[in-house]
FITI-530762 format. One record per residue (C-alpha): residue number from 0; x, y, z negated. Coordinates in Angstrom, 3 decimals. Example, Ala and Ser with C-alpha at 12.3 -4.5 7.8 and 13.67 -1.06 7.14 Angstrom:
(0 (12.300 -4.500 -7.800)) (1 (13.670 -1.060 -7.140)) 
//
This chain:
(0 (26.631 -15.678 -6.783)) (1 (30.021 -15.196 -5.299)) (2 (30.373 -11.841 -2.986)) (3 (32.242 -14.324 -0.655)) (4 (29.146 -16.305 -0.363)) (5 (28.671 -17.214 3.390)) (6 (25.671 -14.893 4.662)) (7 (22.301 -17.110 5.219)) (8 (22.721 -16.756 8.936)) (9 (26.020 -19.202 8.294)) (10 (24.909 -22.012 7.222)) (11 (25.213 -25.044 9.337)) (12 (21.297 -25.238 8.614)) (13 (20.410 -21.813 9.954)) (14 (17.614 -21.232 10.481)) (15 (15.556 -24.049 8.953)) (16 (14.150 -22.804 5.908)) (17 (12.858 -24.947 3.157)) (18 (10.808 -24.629 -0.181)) (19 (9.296 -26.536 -2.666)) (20 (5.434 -26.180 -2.021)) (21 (5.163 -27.776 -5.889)) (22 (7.268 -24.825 -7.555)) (23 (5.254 -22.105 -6.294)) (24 (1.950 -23.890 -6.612)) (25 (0.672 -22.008 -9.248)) (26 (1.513 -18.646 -7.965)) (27 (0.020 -18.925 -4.881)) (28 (-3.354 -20.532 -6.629)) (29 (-2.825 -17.805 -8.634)) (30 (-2.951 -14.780 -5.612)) (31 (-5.190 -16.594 -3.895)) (32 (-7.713 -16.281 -6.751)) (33 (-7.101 -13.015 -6.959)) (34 (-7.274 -12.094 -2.865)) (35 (-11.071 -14.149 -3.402)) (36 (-11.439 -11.282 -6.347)) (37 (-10.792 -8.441 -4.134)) (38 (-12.720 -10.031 -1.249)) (39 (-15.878 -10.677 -3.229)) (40 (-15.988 -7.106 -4.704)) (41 (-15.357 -5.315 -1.439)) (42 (-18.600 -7.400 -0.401)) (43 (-20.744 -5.793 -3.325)) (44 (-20.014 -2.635 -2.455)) (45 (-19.970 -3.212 1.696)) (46 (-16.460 -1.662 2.398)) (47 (-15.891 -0.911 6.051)) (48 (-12.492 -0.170 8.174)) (49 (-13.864 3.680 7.856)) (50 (-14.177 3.208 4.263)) (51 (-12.673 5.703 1.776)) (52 (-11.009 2.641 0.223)) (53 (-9.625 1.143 3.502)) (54 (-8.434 4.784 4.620)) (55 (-6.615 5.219 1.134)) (56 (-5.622 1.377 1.340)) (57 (-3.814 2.312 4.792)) (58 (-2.641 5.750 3.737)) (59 (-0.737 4.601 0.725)) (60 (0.982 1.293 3.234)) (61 (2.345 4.405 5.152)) (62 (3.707 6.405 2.488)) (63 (5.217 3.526 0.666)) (64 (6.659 1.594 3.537)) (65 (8.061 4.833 4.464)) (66 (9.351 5.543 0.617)) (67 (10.870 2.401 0.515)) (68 (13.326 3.848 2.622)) (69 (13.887 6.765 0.911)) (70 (11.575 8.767 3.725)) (71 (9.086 11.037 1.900)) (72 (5.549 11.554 3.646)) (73 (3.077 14.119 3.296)) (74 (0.227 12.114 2.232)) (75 (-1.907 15.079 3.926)) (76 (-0.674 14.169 7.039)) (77 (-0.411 10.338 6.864)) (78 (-3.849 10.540 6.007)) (79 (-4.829 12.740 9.088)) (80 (-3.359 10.533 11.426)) (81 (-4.844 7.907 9.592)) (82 (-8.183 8.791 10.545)) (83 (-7.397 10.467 13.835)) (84 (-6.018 6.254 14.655)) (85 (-9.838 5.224 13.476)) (86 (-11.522 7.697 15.636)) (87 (-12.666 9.941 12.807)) (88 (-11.794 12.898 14.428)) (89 (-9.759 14.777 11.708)) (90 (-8.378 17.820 12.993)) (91 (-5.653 18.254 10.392)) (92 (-1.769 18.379 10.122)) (93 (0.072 16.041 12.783)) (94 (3.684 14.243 12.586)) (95 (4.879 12.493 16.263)) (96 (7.008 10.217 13.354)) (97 (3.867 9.972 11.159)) (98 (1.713 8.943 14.114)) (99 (4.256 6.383 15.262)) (100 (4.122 4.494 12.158)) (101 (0.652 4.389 11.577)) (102 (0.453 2.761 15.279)) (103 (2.590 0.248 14.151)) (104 (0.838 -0.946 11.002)) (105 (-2.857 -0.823 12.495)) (106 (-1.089 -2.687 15.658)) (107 (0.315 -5.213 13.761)) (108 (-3.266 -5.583 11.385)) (109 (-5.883 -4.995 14.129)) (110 (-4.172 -6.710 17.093)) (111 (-2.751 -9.581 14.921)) (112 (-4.748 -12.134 17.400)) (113 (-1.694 -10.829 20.651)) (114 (1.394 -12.796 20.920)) (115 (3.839 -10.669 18.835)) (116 (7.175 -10.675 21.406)) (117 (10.714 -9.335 22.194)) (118 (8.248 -6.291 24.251)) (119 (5.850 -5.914 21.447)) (120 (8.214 -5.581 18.775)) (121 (10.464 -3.072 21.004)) (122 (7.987 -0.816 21.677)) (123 (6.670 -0.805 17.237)) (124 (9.922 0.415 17.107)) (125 (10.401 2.955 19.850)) (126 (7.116 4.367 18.093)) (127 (9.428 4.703 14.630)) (128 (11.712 6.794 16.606)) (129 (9.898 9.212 18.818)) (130 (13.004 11.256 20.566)) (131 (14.877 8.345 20.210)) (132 (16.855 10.045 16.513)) (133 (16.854 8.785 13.378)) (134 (17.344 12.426 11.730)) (135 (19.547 13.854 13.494)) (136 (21.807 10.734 15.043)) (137 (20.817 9.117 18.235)) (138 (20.165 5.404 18.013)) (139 (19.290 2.742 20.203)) (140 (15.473 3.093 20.895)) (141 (13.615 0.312 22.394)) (142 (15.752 -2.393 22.543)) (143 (17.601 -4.857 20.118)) (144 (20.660 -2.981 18.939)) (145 (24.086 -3.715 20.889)) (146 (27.101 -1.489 19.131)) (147 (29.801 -3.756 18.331)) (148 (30.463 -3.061 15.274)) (149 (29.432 -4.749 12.206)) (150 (25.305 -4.334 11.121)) (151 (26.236 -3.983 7.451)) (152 (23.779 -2.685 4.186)) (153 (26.048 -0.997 1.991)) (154 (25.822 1.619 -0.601)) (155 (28.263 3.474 -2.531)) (156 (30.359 6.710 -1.396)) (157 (32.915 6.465 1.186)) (158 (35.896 4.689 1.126)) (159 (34.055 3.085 -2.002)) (160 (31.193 1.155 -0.338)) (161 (29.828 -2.113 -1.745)) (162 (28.519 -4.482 1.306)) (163 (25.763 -6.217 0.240)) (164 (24.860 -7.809 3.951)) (165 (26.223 -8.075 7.127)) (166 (23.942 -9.543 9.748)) (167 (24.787 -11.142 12.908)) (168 (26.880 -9.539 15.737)) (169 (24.735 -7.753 18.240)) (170 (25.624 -10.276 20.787)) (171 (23.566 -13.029 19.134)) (172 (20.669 -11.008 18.365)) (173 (18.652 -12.176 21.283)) (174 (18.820 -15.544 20.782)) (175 (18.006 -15.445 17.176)) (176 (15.223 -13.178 17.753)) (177 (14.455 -15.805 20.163)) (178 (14.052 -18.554 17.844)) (179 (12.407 -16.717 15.291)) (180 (9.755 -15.266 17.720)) (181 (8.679 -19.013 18.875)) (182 (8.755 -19.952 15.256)) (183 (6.096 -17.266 14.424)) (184 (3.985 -18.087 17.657)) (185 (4.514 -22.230 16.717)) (186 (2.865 -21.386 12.740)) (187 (0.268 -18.856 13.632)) (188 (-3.097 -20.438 13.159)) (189 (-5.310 -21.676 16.203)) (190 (-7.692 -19.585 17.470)) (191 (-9.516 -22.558 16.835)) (192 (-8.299 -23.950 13.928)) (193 (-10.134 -27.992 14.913)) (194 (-7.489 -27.597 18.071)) (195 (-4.530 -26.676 16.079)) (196 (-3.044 -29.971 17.003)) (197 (0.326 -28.648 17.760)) (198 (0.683 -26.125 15.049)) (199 (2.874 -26.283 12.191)) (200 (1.386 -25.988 8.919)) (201 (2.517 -23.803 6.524)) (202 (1.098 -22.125 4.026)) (203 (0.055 -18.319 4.808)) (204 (1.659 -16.290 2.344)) (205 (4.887 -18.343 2.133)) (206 (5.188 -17.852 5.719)) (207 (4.688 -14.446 5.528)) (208 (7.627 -14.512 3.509)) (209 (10.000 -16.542 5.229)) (210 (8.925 -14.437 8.476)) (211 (9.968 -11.524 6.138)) (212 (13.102 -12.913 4.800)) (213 (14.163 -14.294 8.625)) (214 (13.908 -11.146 10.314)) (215 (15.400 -8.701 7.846)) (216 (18.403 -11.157 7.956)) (217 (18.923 -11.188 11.586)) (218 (18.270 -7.561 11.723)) (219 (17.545 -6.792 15.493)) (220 (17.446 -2.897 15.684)) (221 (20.054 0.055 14.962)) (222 (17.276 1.266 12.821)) (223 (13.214 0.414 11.674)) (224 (14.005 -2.887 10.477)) (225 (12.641 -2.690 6.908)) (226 (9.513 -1.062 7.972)) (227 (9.188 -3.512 11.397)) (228 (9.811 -5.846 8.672)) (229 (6.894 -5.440 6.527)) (230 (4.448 -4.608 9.486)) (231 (5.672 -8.687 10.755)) (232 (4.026 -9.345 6.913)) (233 (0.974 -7.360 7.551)) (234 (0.744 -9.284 10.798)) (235 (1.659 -12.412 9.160)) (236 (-1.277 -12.284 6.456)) (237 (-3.859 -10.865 8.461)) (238 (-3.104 -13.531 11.264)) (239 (-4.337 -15.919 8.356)) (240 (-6.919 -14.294 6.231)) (241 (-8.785 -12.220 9.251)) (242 (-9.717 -9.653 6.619)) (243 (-11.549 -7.102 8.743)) (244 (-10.827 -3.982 6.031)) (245 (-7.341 -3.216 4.365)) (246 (-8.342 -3.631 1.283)) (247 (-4.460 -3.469 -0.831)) (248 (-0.768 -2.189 0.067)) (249 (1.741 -4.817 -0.375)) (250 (4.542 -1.838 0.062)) (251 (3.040 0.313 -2.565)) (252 (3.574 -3.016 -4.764)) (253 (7.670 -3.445 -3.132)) (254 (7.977 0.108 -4.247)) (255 (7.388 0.015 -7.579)) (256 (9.318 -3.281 -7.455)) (257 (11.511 -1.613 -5.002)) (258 (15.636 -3.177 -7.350)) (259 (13.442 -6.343 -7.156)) (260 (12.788 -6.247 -4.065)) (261 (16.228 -5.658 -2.669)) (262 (17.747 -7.972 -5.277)) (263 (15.696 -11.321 -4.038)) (264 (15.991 -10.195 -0.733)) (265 (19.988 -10.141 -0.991)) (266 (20.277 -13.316 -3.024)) (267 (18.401 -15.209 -0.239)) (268 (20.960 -13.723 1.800)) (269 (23.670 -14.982 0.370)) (270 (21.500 -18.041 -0.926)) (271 (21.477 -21.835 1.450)) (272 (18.747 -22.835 3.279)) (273 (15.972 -23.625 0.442)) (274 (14.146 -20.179 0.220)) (275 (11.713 -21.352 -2.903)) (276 (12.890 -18.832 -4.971)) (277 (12.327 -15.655 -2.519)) (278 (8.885 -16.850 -1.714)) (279 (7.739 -17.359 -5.415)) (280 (8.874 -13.714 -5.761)) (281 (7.323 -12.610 -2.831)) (282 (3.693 -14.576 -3.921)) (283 (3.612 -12.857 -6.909)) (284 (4.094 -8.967 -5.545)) (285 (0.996 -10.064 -3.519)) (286 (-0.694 -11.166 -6.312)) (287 (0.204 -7.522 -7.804)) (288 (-0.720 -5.845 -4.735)) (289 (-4.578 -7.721 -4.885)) (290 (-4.878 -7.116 -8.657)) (291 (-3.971 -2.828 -8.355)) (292 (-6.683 -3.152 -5.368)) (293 (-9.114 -4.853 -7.701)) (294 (-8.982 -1.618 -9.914)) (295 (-9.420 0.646 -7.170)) (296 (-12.268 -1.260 -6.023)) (297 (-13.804 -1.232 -9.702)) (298 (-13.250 2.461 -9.506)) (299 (-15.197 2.835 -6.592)) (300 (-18.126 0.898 -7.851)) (301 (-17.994 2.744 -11.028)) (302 (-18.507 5.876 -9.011)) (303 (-21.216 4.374 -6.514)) (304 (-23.088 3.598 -9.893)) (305 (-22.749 6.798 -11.107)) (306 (-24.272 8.363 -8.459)) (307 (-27.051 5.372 -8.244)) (308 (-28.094 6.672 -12.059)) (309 (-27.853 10.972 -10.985)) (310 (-28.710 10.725 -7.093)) (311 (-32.234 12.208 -8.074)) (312 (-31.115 14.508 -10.756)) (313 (-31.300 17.917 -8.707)) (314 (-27.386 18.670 -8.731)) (315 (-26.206 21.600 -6.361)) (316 (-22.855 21.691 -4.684)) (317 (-20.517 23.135 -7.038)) (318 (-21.699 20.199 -9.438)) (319 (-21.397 17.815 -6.769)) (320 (-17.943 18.729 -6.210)) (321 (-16.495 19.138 -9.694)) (322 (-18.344 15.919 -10.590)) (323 (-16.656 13.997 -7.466)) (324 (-13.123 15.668 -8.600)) (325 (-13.224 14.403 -11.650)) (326 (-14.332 10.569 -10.934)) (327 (-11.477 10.614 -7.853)) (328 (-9.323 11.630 -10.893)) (329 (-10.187 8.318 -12.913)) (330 (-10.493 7.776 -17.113)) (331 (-7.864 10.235 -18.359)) (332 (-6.677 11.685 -15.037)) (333 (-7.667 14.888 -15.181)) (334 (-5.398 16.068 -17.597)) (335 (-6.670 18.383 -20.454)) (336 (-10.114 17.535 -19.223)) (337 (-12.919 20.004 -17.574)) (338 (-13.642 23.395 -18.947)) (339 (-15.185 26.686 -17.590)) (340 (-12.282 28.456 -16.213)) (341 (-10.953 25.466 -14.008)) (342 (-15.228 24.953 -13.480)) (343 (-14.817 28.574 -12.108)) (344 (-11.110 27.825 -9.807)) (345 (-12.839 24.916 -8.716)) (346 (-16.026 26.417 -7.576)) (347 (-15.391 29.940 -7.228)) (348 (-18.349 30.810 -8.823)) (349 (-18.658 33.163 -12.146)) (350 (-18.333 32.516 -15.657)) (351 (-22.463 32.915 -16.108)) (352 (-22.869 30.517 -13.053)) (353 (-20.167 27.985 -14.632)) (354 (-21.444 27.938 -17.894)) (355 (-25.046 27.123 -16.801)) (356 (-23.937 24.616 -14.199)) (357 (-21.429 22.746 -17.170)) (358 (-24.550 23.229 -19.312)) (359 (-26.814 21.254 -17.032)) (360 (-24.685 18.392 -16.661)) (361 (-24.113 17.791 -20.310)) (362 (-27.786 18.155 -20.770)) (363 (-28.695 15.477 -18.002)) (364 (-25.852 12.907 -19.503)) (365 (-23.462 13.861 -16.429)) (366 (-20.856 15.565 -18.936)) (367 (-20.370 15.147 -22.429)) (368 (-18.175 17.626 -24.407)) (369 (-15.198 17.485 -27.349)) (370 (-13.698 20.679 -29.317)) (371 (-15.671 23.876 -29.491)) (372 (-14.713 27.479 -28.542)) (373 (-11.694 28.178 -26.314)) (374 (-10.871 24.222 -27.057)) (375 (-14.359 22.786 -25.635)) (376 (-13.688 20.328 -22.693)) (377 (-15.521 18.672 -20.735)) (378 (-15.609 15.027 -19.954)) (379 (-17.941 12.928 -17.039)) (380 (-19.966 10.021 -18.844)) (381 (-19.022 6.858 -17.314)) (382 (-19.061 3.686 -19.607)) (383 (-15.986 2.844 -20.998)) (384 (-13.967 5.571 -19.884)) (385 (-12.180 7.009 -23.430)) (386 (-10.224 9.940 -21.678)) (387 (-7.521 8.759 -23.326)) (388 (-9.538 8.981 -26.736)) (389 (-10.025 12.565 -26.080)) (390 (-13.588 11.313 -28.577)) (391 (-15.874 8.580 -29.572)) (392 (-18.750 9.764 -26.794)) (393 (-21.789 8.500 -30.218)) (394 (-20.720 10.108 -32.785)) (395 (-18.941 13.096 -31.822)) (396 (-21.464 15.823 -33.540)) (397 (-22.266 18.921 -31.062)) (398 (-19.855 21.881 -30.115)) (399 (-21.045 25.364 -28.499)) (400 (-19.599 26.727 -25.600)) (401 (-16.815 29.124 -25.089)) (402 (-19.461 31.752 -25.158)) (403 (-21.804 30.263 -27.512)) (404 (-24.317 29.231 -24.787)) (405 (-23.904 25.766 -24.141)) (406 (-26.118 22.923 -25.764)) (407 (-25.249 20.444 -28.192)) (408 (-23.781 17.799 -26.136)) (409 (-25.567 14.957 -24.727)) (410 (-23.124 12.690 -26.408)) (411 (20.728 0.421 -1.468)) (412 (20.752 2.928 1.771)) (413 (17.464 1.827 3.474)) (414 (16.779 -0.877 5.159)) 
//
C-alpha cells in the first residue's frame, strides 16, 4: 500500500471498525479448540495461580512484553517479583521497573471485572515509568501525552528515518481515548451475562484485537504504549474467558512473530475501516500462544508421572535434584546429556558418591545410559523422550562406567 495512504485515524469512518465474522470463522473455531485443550489439561493436573506453570506462564508475559520493545529482563528478577506480587514471599533480586510491570499485567488479568478508565490506565503507566524516565529522558508520566509535536514510529538513522505511523495530535487524544474507553466498557460481557441486554456482542478474541489495534493507533502516552497495549489484550481475554490461572503468553508468541507483528499492525494502519485481516492474524498468534502452552502443560504432566512411578523409590537429595534438573531441561535439553563430573558440579558431592548415586538410578529405571568410558552419559527414562536419538532406550546393549563400576544399564524502534 501507498506510503501516502491516509493513517486509519483519517478515515471519514474512524473509528467504526468492521470484519467479516465468516472469514475468520475457522481460525477462531480453530483457537478456541485449542484454549478448551489447554483448559482441560490444566484441570488434570489441578494448576493453581501459585502454580509453577502459572508463575512461568506470567514470568515469560513479562520478559517478552518487555523484549518486544527491545528491553531485556533478568528473568531472575521478573520471576522474584513475580512471586513477591502472589504473596510467595521470595526474598530475591528486586527492579522498581520490573515491579511496575508486573503490577500492570496481574492488574489488568486479576482485576479485569473494574471499569478500565482514563485513571486506571494513567496510573498502569506511571507504574512503567517509576521516576518518571524512560532511560535516561524525562517523559510525561501519568497523563496522556501533550508535546506538540508529531507522535511518529520511525526507524532508520537520522536524517534517514522511514515513518511508518503518525498518530493523532496530542490535542485529540482525550477524546479518542474517550470513545475508545466507552467502547471497551459498552462490549465487555455482563456480569450477568442473562442481563446483558445493552451490550454489544462481539466476539472475544476479535475484540481483543480491535481493542489492540484501536489503542496502539491512537497512541495516548509519550511512552508504554505497546506494553499498555497488550496488558488492554490480557484484560480483554480474561474479561471473557474468566480463566482463574495464566496458563499461556500471548507476547512470548508476538515475539517470535515480532516483523509479523509490526507488519499487520502497520498495514491496519494505513488500511480503511474493515480490520478482518488484522484480526485473522491476531486469532491465529493466540492459537500459537495456546498450542506452545499445551506442550508445557504436557511437560508438566510428564514430570508429575514420573514422580507418581519413583515417589516410593528411596531417592536422596542430590538424586532428587539432578533428576528435577534434567526433566525442567525437557527431551534433548540438557545438552551432551548427564555424566559424573556435571553429577559431581551439580551436587557437590565426590566422584565415589556420584557414581553410586548415577548407579542407583539406572538400576531403578530412573536413568538409562549410552557410550561407555569417558563417553558414558546419562539420560532420565521418560517415554518417548529420544534425547535427540542420543539411543534406542531396548536395544542399546550395556556400557560400564567411567570407572568401571556402574551396572549394565536398565535400558521498528519500540512501540
Amino acid at each position: 500500500m501507498s506510503l501516502q495512504t491516509p493513517w486509519i485515524w483519517r478515515r471519514v469512518a474512524w473509528p467504526d471498525f468492521t470484519f467479516d465474522p465468516q472469514a475468520i470463522a475457522g481460525d477462531l473455531a480453530a483457537a478456541y479448540r485449542m484454549h478448551g485443550v489447554i483448559e482441560g489439561k490444566a484441570a488434570t493436573i489441578g494448576l493453581t495461580p501459585r502454580s509453577q506453570i502459572a508463575l512461568d506462564a506470567t514470568a515469560a508475559e513479562v520478559v517478552a512484553t518487555a523484549a518486544i520493545e527491545g528491553e531485556r529482563l533478568s528473568v531472575d528478577i521478573v520471576r522474584s517479583s513475580v512471586m513477591r506480587r502472589l504473596g510467595l514471599g521470595s526474598t530475591g533480586p528486586a527492579d522498581r521497573h520490573v515491579d511496575g510491570l508486573v503490577a500492570v499485567i496481574n492488574d489488568a488479568t486479576t482485576a479485569h471485572a473494574q471499569p478500565l478508565d482514563e485513571d486506571r490506565l494513567c496510573r498502569w503507566q506511571s507504574s512503567l515509568f517509576p521516576g518518571g524516565t524512560s532511560g535516561i529522558q524525562r517523559i510525561a508520566v501519568g497523563r496522556y501525552r501533550d508535546h506538540d509535536d508529531p507522535m511518529q514510529i520511525v526507524s532508520g538513522t537520522p536524517g534517514r528515518e522511514l515513518v511508518h505511523y503518525e498518530a493523532p495530535p496530542s490535542r485529540d487524544v482525550p477524546a479518542h481515548m474517550q470513545r475508545f474507553l466507552q467502547w471497551f466498557a459498552e462490549t465487555a460481557p455482563a456480569a450477568d451475562q442473562g442481563s446483558a441486554t445493552n451490550r454489544t456482542a462481539i466476539d472475544p478474541l476479535a475484540r481483543a484485537a480491535i481493542a489492540h489495534l484501536w489503542f496502539e493507533s491512537i497512541h495516548p502516552f509519550e511512552d508504554g504504549n505497546g506494553r499498555l497495549g497488550r496488558a488492554i489484550v490480557d484484560m480483554a481475554v480474561a474479561q471473557h474467558l474468566h480463566q482463574p490461572v495464566r496458563l499461556y503468553s500471548l507476547s512470548r508468541q508476538l515475539l517470535a512473530s515480532r516483523s509479523g507483528y509490526y507488519d499487520s499492525l502497520n498495514a491496519a494502519q494505513r488500511g480503511d475501516l474493515d480490520v478482518t485481516a488484522w484480526v485473522a492474524w491476531f486469532v491465529r498468534q493466540c492459537s500459537a500462544a495456546y498450542e506452545s502452552a499445551s506442550l508445557v502443560i504436557d511437560g508438566a504432566l510428564e514430570k508429575r508421572h514420573f514422580w507418581d512411578r519413583h515417589e516410593s523409590s528411596g531417592l536422596n537429595e542430590r538424586q532428587r535434584k539432578a533428576l528435577q534438573r534434567l526433566l525442567d531441561a525437557g527431551d534433548g535439553g540438557f545438552e551432551g546429556g548427564m555424566n559424573a563430573e556435571k553429577y559431581i558440579k551439580m551436587t557437590s558431592t565426590s566422584k565415589a558418591t556420584a557414581t553410586r548415586d548415577l548407579a542407583d538410578m539406572v538400576a531403578k529405571g530412573q536413568l538409562w545410559t549410552s557410550g561407555t568410558g569417558k563417553a558414558l552419559r546419562y539420560y532420565i527414562a521418560v517415554p518417548g523422550w529420544t534425547h535427540g536419538g542420543a539411543r534406542d532406550p531396548a536395544s542399546t546393549p550395556s556400557a560400564s562406567d567411567e570407572d568401571g563400576d556402574a551396572p549394565s544399564p536398565a535400558r521498528p524502534r519500540t512501540r
